[in-house]
C-alpha positions as CSV (number, residue, x, y, z in Angstrom):
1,X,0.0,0.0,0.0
2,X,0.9,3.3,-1.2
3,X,2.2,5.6,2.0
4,X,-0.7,8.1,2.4
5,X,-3.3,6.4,0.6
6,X,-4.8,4.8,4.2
7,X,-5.5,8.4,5.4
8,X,-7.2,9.7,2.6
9,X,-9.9,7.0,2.8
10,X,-10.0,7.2,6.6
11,X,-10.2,11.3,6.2
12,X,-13.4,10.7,3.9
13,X,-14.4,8.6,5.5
14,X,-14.5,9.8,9.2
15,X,-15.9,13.6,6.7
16,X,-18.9,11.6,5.6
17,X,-19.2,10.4,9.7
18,X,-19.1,14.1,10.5
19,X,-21.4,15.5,8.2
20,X,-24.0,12.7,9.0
21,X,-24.1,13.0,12.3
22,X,-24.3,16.7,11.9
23,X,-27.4,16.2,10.3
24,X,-28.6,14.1,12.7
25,X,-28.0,16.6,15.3
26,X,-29.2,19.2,13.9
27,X,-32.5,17.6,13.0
28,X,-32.7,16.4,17.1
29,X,-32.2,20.0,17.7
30,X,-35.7,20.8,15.7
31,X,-37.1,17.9,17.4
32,X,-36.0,19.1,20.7
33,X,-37.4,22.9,20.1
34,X,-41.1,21.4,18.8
35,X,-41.0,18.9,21.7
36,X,-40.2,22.3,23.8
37,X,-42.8,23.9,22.3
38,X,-45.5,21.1,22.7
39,X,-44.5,21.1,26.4
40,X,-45.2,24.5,27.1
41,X,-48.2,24.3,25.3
42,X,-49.9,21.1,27.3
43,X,-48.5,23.1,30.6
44,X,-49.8,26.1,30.2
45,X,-52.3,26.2,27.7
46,X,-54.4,22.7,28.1
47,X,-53.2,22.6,31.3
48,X,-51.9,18.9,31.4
49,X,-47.8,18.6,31.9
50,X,-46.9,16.2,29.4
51,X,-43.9,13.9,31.1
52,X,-43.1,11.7,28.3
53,X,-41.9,15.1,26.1
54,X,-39.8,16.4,28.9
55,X,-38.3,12.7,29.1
56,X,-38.0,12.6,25.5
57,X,-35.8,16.2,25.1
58,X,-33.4,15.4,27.9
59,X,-32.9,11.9,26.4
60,X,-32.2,13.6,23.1
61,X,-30.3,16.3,24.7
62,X,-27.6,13.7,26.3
63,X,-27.8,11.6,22.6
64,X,-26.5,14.9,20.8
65,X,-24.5,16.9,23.1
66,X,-22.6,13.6,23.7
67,X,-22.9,12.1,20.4
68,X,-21.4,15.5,18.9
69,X,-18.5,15.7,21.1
70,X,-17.6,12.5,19.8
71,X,-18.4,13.1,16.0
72,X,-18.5,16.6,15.4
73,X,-16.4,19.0,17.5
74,X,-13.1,18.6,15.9
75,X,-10.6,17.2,19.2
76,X,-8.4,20.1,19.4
77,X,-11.6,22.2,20.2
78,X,-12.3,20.2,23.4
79,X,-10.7,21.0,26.6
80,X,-7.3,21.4,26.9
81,X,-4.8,22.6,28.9
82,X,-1.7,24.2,27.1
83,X,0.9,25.6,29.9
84,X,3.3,22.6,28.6
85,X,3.0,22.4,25.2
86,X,2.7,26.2,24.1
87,X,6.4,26.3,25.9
88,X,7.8,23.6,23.8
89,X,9.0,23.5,20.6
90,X,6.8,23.1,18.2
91,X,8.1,19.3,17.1
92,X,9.1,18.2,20.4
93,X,4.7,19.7,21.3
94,X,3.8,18.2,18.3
95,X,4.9,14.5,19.9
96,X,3.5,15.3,23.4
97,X,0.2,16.1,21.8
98,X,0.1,12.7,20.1
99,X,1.7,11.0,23.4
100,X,-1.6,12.5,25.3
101,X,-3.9,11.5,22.7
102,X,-2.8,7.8,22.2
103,X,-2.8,7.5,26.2
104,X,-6.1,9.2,26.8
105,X,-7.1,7.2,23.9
106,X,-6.1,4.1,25.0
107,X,-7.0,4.4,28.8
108,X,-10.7,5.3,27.2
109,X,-10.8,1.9,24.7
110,X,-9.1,-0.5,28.0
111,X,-12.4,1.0,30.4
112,X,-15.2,0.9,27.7
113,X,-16.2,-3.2,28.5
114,X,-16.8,-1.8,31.7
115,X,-18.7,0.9,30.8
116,X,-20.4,-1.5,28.3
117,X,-21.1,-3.7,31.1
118,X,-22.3,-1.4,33.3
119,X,-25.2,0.1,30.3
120,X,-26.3,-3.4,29.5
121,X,-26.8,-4.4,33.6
122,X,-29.3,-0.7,33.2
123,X,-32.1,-2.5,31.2
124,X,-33.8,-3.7,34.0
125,X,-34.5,-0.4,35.4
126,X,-36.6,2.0,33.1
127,X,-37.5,5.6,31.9
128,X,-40.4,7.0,34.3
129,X,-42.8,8.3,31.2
130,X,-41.6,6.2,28.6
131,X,-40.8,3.0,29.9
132,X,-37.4,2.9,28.0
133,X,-34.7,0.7,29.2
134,X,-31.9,2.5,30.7
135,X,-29.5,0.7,29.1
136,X,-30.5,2.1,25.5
137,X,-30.7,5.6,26.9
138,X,-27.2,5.6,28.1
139,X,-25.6,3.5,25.4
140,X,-24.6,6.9,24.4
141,X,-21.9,7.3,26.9
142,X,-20.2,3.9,25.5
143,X,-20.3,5.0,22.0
144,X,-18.7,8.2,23.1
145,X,-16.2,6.7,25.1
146,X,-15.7,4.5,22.1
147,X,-15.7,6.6,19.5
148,X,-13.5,9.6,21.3
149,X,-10.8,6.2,22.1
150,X,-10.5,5.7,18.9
151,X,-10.5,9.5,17.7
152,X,-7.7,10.4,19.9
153,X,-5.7,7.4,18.4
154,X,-6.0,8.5,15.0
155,X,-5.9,12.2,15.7
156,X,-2.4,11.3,17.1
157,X,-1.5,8.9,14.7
158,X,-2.6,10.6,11.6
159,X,0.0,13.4,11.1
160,X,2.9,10.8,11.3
161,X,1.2,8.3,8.9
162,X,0.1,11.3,6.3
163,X,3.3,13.6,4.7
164,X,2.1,16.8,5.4
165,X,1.7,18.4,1.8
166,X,3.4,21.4,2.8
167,X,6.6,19.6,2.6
168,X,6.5,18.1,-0.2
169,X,9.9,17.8,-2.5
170,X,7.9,17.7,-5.4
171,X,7.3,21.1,-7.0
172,X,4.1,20.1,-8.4
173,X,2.7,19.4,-5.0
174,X,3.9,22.6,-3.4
175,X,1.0,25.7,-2.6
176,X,3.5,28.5,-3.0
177,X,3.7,30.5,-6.0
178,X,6.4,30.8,-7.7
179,X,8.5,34.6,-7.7
């Protein structure tokens, strides 16, 4: 296999991810502000609270905000702490960033059986309006954990795997213009 040819097919791949579950987001987002609305409503116009819609948006609301974080928000717009690595070289905080992510990474893919194990011992116990069992409301934490494993891994791994086109020794590859 050609070097580079892996991470173009990963990158479109994990792009198509991304813009899917964008759409689904956004889409639970509508969801969320009609089931808002039909709350309001039965409250305070009919006069009947409605349970199973306030169940329903924060069960939504924990899919997306989670499910985003893990699909969407690109990783080096999370959290982050930067005292070390903004005083390092820029190689030498290139490979502490990628040291952080595989770890992080890693630690996240060695807990997630027990996290799994932990969502699938929640179907007994259920949603109060809807009856749902709690282990397919909260699978969303495993995928997550899952998912942001795995993202770390690559996020690190990717820039040593992929020659950065900026560097390129061939002139036809290079993005400056010529004098």
């Amino acid at each position: 296999m050609r070097r580079g040819v892996a991470p173009l097919w990963l990158r479109r791949a994990i792009t198509l991810g991304h813009r899917l579950f964008e759409t689904v987001a956004t889409l639970a987002f509508g969801v969320m502000a009609l089931l808002f609305a039909y709350t309001i409503i039965m409250r305070y116009g009919v006069g009947t609270p409605s349970r199973w819609s306030d169940e329903l948006i924060v069960i939504l609301f924990l899919w997306v905000v989670f499910g985003a974080s893990a699909l969407v928000v690109p990783v080096r717009e999370h959290i982050a702490v930067g005292l070390v690595v903004d005083n390092l070289s820029p190689r030498l905080g290139r490979w502490l960033v990628a040291l952080g992510g595989i770890t992080a990474g890693l630690i996240l893919l060695a807990a997630l059986p027990v996290t799994l194990d932990y969502i699938g011992f929640l179907w007994r116990e259920r949603t109060p309006a809807m009856r749902w069992p709690l282990s397919r409301v909260y699978l969303i934490f495993g995928l997550f954990q899952g998912m942001m494993g795995l993202r770390l891994i690559l996020e690190a791994l990717l820039p040593f795997v992929q020659p950065d086109p900026s560097q390129s020794s061939d002139p036809s590859q290079s993005t400056e213009r010529p004098t």
